[in-house]
mmCIF file of the N, C-alpha and C atoms, coordinates in Angstrom:
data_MODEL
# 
_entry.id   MODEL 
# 
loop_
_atom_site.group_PDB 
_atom_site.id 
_atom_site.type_symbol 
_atom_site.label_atom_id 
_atom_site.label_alt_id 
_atom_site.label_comp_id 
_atom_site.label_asym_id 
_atom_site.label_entity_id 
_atom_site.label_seq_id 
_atom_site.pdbx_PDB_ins_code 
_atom_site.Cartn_x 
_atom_site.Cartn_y 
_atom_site.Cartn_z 
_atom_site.occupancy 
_atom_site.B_iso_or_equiv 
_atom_site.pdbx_formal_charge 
_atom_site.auth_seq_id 
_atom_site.auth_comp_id 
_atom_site.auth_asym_id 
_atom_site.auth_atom_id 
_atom_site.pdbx_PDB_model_num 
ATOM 1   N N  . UNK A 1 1  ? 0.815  -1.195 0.000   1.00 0.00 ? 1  UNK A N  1 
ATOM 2   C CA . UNK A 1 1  ? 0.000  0.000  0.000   1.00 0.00 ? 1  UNK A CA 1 
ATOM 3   C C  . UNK A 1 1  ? 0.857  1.257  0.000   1.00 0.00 ? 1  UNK A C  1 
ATOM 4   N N  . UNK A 1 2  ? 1.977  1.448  1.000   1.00 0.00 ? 2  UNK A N  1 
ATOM 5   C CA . UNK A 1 2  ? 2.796  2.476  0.815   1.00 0.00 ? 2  UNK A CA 1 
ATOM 6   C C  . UNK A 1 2  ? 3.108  2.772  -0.237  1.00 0.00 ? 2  UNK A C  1 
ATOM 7   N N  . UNK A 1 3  ? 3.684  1.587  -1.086  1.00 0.00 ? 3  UNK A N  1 
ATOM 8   C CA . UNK A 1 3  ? 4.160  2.105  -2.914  1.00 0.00 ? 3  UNK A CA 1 
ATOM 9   C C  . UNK A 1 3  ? 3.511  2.687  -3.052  1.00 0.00 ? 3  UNK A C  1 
ATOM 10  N N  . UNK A 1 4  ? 2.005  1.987  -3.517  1.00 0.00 ? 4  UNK A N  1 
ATOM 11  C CA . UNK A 1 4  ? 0.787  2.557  -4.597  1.00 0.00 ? 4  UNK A CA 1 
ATOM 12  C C  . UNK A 1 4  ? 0.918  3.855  -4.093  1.00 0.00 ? 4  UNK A C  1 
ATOM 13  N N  . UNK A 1 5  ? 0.715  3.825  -3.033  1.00 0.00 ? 5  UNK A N  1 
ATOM 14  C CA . UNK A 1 5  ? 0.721  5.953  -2.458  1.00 0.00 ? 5  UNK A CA 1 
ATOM 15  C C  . UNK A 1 5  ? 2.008  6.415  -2.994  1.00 0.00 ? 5  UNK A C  1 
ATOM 16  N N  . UNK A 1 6  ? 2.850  6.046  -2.979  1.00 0.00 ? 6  UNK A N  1 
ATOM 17  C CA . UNK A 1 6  ? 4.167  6.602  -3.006  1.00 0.00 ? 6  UNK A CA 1 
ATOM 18  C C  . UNK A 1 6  ? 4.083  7.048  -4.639  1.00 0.00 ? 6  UNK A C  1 
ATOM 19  N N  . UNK A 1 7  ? 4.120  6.302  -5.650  1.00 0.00 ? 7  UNK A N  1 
ATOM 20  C CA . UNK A 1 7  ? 3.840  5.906  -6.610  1.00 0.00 ? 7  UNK A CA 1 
ATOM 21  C C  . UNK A 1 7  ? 2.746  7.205  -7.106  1.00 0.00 ? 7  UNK A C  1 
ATOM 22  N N  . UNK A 1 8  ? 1.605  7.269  -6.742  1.00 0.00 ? 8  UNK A N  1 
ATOM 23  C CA . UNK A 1 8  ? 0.589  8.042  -7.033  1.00 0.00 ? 8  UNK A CA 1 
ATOM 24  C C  . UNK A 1 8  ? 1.206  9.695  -5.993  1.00 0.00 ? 8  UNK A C  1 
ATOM 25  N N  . UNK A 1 9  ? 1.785  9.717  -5.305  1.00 0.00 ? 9  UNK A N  1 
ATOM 26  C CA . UNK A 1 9  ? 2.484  11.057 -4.956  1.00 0.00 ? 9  UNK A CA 1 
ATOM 27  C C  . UNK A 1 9  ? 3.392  11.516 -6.250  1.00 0.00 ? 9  UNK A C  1 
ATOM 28  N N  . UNK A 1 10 ? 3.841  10.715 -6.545  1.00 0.00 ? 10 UNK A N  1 
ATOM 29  C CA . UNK A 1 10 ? 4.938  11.298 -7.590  1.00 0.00 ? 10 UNK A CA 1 
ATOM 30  C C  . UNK A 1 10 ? 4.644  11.200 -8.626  1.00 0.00 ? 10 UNK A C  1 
ATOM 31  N N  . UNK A 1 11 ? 3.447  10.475 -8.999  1.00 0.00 ? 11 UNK A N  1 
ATOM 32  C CA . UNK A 1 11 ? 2.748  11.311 -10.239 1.00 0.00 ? 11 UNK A CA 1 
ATOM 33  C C  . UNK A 1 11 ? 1.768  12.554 -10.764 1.00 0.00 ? 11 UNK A C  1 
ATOM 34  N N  . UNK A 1 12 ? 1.787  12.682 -8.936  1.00 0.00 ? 12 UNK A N  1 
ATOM 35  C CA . UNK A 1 12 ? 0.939  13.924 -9.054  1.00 0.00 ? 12 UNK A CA 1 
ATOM 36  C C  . UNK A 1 12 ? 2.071  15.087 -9.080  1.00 0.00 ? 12 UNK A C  1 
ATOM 37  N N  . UNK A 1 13 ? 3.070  14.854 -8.704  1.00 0.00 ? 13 UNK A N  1 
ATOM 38  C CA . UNK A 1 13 ? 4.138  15.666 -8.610  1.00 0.00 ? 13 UNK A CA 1 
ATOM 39  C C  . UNK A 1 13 ? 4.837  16.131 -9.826  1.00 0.00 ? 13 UNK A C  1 
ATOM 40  N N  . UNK A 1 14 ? 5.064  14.898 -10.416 1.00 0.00 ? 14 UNK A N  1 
ATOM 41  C CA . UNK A 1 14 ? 5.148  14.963 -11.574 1.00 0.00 ? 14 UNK A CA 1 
ATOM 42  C C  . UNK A 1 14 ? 4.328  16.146 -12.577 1.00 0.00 ? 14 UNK A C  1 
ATOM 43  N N  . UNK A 1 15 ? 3.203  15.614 -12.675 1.00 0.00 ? 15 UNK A N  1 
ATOM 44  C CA . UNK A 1 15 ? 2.067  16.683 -13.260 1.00 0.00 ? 15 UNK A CA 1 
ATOM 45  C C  . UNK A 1 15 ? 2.198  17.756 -12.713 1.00 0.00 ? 15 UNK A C  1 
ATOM 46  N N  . UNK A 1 16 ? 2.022  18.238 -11.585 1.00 0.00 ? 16 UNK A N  1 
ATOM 47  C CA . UNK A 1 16 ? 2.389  19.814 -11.433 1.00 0.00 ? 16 UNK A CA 1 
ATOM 48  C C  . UNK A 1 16 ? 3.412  20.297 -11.914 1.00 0.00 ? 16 UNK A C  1 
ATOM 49  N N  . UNK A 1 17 ? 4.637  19.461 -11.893 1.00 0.00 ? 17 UNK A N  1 
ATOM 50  C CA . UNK A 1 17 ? 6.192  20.406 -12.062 1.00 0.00 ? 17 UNK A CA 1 
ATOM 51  C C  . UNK A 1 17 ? 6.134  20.399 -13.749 1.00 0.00 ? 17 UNK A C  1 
ATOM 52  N N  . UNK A 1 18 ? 5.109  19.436 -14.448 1.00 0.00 ? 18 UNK A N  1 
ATOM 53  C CA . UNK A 1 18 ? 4.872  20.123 -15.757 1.00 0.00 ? 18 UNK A CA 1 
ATOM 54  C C  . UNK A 1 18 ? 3.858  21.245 -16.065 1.00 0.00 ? 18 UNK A C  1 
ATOM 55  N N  . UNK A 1 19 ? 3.082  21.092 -15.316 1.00 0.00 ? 19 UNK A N  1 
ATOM 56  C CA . UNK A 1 19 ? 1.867  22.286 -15.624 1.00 0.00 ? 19 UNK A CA 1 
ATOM 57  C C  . UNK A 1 19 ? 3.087  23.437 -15.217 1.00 0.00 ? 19 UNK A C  1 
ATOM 58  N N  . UNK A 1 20 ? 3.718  24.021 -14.010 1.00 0.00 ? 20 UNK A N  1 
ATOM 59  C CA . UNK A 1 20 ? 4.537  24.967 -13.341 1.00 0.00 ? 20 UNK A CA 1 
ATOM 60  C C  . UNK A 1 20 ? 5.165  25.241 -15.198 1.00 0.00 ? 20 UNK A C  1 
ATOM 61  N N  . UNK A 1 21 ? 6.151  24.282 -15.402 1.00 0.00 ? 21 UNK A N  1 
ATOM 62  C CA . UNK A 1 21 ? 7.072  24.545 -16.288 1.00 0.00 ? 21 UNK A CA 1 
ATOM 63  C C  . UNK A 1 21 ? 6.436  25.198 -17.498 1.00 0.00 ? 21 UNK A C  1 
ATOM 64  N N  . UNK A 1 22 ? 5.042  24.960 -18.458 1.00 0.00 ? 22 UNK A N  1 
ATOM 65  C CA . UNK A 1 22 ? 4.268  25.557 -19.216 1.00 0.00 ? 22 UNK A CA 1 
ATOM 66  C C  . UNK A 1 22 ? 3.531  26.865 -18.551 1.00 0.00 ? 22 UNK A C  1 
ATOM 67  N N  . UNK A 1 23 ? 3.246  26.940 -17.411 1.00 0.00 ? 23 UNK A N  1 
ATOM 68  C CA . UNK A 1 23 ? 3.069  28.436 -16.949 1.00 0.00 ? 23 UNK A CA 1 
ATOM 69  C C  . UNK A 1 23 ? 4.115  29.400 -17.410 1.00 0.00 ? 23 UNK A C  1 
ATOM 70  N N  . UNK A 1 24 ? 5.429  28.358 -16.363 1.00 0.00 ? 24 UNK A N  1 
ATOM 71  C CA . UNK A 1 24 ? 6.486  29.357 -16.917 1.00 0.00 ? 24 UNK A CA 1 
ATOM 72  C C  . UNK A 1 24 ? 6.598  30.040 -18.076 1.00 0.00 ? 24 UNK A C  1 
ATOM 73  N N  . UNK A 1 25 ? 6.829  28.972 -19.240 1.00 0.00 ? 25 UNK A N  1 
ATOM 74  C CA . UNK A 1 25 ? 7.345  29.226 -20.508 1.00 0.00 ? 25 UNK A CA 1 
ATOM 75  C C  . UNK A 1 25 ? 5.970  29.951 -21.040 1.00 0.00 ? 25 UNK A C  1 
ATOM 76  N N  . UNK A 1 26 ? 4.626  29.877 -20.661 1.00 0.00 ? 26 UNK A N  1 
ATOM 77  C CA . UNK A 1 26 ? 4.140  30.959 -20.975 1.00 0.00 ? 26 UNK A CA 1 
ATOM 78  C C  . UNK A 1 26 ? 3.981  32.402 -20.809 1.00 0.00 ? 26 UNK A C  1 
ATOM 79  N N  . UNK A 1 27 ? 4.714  32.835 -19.585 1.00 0.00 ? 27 UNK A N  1 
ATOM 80  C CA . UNK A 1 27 ? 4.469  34.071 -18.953 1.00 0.00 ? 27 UNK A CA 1 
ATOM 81  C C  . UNK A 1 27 ? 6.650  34.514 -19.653 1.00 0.00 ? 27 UNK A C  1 
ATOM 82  N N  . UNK A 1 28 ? 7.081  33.770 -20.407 1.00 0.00 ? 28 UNK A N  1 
ATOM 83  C CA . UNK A 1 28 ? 8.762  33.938 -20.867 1.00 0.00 ? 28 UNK A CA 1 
ATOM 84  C C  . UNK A 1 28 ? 8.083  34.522 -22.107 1.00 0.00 ? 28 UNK A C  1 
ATOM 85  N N  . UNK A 1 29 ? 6.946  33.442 -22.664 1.00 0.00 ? 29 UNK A N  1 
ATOM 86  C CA . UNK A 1 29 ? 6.773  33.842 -23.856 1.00 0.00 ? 29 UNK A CA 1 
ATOM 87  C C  . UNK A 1 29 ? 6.214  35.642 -24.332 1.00 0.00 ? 29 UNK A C  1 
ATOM 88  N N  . UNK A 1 30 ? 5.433  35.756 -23.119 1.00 0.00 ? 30 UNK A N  1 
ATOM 89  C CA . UNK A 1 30 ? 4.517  37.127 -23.119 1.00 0.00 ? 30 UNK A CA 1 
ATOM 90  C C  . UNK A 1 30 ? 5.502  37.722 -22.621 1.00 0.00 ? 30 UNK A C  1 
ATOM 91  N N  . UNK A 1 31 ? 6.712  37.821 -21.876 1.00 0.00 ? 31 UNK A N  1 
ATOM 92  C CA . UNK A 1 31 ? 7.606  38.644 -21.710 1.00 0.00 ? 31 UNK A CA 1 
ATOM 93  C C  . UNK A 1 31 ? 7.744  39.668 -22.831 1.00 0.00 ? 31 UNK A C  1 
ATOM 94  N N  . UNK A 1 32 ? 8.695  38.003 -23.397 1.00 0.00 ? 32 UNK A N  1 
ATOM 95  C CA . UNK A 1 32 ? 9.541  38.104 -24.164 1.00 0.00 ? 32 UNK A CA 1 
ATOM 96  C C  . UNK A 1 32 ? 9.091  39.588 -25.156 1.00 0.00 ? 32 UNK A C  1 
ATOM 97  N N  . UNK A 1 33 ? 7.574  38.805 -26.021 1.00 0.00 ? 33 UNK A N  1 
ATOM 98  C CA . UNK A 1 33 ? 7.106  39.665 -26.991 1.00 0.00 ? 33 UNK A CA 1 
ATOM 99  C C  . UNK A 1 33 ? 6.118  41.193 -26.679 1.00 0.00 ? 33 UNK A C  1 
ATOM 100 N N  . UNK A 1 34 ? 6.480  41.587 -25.005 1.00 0.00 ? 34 UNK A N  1 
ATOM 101 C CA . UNK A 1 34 ? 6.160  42.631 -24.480 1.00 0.00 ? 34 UNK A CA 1 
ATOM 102 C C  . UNK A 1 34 ? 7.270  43.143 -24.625 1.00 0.00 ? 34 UNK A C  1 
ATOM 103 N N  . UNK A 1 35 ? 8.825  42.915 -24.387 1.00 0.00 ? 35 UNK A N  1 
ATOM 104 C CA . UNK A 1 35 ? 9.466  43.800 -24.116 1.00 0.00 ? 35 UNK A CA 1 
ATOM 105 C C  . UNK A 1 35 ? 10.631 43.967 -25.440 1.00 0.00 ? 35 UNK A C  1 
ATOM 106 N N  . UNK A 1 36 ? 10.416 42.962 -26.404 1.00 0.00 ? 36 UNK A N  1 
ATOM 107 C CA . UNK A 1 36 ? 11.195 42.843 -27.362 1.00 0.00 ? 36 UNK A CA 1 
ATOM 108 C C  . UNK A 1 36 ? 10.429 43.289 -28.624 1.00 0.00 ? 36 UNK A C  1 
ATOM 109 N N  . UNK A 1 37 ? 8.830  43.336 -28.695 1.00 0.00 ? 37 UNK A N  1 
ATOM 110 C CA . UNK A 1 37 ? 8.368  43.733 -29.278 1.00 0.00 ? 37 UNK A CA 1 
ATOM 111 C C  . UNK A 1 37 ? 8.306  42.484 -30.282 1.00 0.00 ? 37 UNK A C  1 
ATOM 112 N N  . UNK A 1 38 ? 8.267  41.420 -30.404 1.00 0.00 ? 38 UNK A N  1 
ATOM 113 C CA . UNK A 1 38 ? 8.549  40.318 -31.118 1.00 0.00 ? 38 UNK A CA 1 
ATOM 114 C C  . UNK A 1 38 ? 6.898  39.741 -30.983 1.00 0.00 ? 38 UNK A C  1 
ATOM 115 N N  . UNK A 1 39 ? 6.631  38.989 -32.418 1.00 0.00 ? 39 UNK A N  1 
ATOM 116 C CA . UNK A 1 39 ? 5.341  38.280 -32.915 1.00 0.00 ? 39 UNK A CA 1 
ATOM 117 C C  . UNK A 1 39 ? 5.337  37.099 -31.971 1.00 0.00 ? 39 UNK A C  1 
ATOM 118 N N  . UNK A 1 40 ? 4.356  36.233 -31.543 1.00 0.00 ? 40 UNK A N  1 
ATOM 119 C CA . UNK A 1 40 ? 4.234  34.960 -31.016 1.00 0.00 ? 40 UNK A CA 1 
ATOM 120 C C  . UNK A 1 40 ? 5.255  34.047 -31.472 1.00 0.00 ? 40 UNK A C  1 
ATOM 121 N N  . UNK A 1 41 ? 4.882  34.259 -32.906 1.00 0.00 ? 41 UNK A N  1 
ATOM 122 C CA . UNK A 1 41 ? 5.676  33.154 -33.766 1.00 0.00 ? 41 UNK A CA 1 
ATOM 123 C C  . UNK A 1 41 ? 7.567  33.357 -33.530 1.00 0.00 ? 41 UNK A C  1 
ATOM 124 N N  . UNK A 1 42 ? 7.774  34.366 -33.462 1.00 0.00 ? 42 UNK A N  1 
ATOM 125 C CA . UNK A 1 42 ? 8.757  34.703 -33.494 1.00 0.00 ? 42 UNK A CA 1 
ATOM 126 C C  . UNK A 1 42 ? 9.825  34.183 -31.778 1.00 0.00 ? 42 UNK A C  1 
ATOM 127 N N  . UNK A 1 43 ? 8.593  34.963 -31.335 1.00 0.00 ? 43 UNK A N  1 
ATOM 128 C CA . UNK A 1 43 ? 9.202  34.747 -29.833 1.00 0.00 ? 43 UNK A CA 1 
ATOM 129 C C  . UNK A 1 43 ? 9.531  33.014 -29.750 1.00 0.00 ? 43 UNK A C  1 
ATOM 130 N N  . UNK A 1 44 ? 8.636  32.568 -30.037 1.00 0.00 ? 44 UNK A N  1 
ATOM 131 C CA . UNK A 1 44 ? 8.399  30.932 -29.551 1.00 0.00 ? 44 UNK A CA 1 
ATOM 132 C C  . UNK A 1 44 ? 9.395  30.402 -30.647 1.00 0.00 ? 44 UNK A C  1 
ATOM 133 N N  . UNK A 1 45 ? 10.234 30.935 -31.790 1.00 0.00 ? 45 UNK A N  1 
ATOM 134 C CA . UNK A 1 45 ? 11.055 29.953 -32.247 1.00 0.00 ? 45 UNK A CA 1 
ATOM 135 C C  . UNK A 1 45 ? 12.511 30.738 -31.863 1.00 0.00 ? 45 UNK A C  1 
ATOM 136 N N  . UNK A 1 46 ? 12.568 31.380 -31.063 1.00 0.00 ? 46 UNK A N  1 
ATOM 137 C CA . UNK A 1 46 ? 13.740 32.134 -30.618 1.00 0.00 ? 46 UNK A CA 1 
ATOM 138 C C  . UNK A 1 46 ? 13.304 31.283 -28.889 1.00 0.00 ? 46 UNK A C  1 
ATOM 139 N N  . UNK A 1 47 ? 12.528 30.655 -28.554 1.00 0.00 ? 47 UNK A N  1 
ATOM 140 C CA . UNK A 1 47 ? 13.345 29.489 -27.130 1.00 0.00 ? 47 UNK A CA 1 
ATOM 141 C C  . UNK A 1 47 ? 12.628 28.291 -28.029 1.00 0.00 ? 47 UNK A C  1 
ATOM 142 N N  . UNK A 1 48 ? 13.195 27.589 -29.227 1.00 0.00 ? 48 UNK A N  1 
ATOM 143 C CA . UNK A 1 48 ? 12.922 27.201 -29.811 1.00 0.00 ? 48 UNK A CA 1 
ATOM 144 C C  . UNK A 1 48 ? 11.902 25.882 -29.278 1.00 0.00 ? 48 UNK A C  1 
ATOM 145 N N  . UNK A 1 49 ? 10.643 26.199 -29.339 1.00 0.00 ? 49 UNK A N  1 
ATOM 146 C CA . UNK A 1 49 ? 9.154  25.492 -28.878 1.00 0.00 ? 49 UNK A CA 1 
ATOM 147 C C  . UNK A 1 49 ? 9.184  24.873 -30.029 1.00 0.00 ? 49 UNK A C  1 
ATOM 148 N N  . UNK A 1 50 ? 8.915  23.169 -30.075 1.00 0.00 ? 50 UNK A N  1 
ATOM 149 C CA . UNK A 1 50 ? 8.426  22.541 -30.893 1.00 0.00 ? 50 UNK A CA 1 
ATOM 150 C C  . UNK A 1 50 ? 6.925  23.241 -31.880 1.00 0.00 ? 50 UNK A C  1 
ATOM 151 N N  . UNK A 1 51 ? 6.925  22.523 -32.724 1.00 0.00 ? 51 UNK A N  1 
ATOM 152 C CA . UNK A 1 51 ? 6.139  23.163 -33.416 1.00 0.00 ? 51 UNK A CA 1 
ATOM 153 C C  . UNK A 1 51 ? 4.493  22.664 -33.225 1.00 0.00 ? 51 UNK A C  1 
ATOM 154 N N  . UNK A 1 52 ? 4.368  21.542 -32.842 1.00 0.00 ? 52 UNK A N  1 
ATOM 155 C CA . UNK A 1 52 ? 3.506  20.831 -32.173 1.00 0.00 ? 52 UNK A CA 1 
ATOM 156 C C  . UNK A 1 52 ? 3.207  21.319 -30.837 1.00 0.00 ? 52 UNK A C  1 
ATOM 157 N N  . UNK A 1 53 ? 3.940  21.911 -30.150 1.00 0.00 ? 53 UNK A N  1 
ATOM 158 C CA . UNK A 1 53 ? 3.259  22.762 -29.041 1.00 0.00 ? 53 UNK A CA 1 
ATOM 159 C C  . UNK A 1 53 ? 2.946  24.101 -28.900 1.00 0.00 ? 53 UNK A C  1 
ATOM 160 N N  . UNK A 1 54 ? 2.984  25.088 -30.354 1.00 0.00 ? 54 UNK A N  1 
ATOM 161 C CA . UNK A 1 54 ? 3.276  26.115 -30.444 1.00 0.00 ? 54 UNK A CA 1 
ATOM 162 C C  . UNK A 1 54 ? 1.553  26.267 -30.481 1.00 0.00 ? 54 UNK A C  1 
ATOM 163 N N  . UNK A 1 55 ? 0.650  25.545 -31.053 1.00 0.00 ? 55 UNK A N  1 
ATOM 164 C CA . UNK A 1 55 ? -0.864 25.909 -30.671 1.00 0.00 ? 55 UNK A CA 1 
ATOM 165 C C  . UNK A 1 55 ? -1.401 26.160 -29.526 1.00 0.00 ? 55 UNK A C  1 
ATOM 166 N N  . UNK A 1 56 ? -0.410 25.301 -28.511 1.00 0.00 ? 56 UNK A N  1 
ATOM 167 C CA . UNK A 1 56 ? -1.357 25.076 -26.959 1.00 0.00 ? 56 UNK A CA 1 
ATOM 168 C C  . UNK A 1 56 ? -1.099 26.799 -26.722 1.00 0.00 ? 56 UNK A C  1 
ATOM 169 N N  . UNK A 1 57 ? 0.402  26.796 -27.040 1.00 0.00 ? 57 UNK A N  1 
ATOM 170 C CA . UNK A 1 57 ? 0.382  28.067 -26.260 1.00 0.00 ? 57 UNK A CA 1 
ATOM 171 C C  . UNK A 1 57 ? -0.031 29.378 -26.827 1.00 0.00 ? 57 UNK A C  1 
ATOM 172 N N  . UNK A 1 58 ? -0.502 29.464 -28.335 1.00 0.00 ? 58 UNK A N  1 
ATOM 173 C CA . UNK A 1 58 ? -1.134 30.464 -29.009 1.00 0.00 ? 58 UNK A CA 1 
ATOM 174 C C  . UNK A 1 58 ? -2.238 30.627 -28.693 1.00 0.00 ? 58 UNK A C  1 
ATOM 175 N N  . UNK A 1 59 ? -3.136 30.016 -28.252 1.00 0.00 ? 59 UNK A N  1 
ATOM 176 C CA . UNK A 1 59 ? -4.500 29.554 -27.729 1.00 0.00 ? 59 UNK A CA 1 
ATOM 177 C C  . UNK A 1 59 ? -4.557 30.005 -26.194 1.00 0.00 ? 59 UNK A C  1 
ATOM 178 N N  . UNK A 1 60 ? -3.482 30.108 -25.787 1.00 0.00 ? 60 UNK A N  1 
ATOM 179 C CA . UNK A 1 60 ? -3.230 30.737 -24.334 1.00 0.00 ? 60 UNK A CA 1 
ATOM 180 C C  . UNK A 1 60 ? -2.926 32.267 -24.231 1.00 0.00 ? 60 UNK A C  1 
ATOM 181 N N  . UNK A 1 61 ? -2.114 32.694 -25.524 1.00 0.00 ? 61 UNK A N  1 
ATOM 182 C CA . UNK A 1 61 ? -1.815 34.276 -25.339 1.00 0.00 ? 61 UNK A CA 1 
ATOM 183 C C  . UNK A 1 61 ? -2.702 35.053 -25.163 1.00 0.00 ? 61 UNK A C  1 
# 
């Protein structure tokens, strides 16, 4: 029983420290193109974002 908990702690852990990390890189991204004056597109291939994730976060700006 301890595993399974143990196990299910660190996948929840898991999941947050990815949601955290896409906050991040979204609030880098809106920096970025606040203070550089730079397009979405632009910003996001200058911290070079796959291109497959470049919707989630256009859909977020």
């Amino acid at each position: 029983m301890c595993e399974t908990l143990r196990e299910l702690m660190k996948e929840d852990f898991e999941k947050q420290e990815r949601e955290t990390k896409k906050e991040t890189l979204l609030e880098a991204i809106q920096n970025l193109m606040e203070t550089m004056k730079c397009s979405a597109d632009q910003t996001m291939e200058a911290l070079k974002i796959p291109d497959a994730d470049k919707g989630k976060y256009i859909a977020k700006l």
